[in-house]
C-alpha positions in Angstrom: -143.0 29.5 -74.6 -140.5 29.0 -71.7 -142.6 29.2 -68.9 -145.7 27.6 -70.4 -146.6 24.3 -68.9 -146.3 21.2 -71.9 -147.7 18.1 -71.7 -145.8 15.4 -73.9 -147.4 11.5 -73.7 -145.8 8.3 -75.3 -148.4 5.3 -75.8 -147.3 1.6 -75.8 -148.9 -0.8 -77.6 -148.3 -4.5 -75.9 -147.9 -7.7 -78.3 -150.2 -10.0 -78.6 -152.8 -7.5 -77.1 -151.1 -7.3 -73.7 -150.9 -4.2 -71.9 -147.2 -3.1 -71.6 -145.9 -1.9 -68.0 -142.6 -0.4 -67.1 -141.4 3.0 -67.6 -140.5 5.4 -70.6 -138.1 7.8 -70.1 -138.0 11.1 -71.9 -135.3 13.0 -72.6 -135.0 16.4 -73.9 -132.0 17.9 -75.1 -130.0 19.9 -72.8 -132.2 18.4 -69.4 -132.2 15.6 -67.3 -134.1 13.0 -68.3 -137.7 12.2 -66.5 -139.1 8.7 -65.9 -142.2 8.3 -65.8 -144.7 5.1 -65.2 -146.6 3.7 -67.9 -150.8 3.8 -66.8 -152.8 1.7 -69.2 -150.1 2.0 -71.5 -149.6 5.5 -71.8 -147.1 7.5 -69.9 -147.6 11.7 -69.7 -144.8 14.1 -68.6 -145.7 17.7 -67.9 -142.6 19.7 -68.4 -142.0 24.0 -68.1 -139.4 25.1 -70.1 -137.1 27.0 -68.5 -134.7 28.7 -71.3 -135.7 29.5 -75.3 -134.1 27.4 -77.8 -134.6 24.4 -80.5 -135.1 20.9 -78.3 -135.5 17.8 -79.2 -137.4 15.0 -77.4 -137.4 11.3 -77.5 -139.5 8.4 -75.3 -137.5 5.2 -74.3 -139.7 2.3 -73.3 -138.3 0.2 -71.0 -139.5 -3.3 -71.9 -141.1 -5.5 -69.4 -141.3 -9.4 -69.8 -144.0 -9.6 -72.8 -142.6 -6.4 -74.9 -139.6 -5.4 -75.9 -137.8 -2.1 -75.3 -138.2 0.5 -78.3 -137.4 3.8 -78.5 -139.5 7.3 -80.2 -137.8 8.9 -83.1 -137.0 12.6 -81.8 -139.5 15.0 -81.9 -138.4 18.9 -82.6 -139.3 21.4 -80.2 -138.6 25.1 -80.7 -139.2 27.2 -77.1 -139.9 30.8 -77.3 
């Protein structure tokens, strides 16, 4: 509902059993995209939508020296 506070989270899971660092960065269609900082693996973006309309949202992990980038398939939003 635009106006209504979301909370979207990506979780890394390291190789080998190492704990990834870095940043993701999500992007949602027709916004800039946030970065946020990976905590224990897990990085949380609250987001308010401003406008109504179908989104869609994907998570791009940056990679750090033991893991390798990757990238979230998109997830569908619809904001009413």
């Amino acid at each position: 509902m635009v106006g209504q506070m979301v909370t979207f989270t990506a979780t890394v899971t390291g190789a080998n059993g190492v704990v990834p660092t870095g940043t993701v960065t999500f992007a949602i269609s027709l916004n800039k995209p946030a970065v946020v900082a990976l905590v224990n693996g897990t990085a949380t973006l609250n987001w308010t939508f401003a406008m109504s309309g179908a989104r869609t949202v994907t998570a791009t992990y940056s990679g750090d020296a033991n893991n390798q980038a990757s990238m979230s398939s998109g997830l569908n939003q619809t904001v009413n």
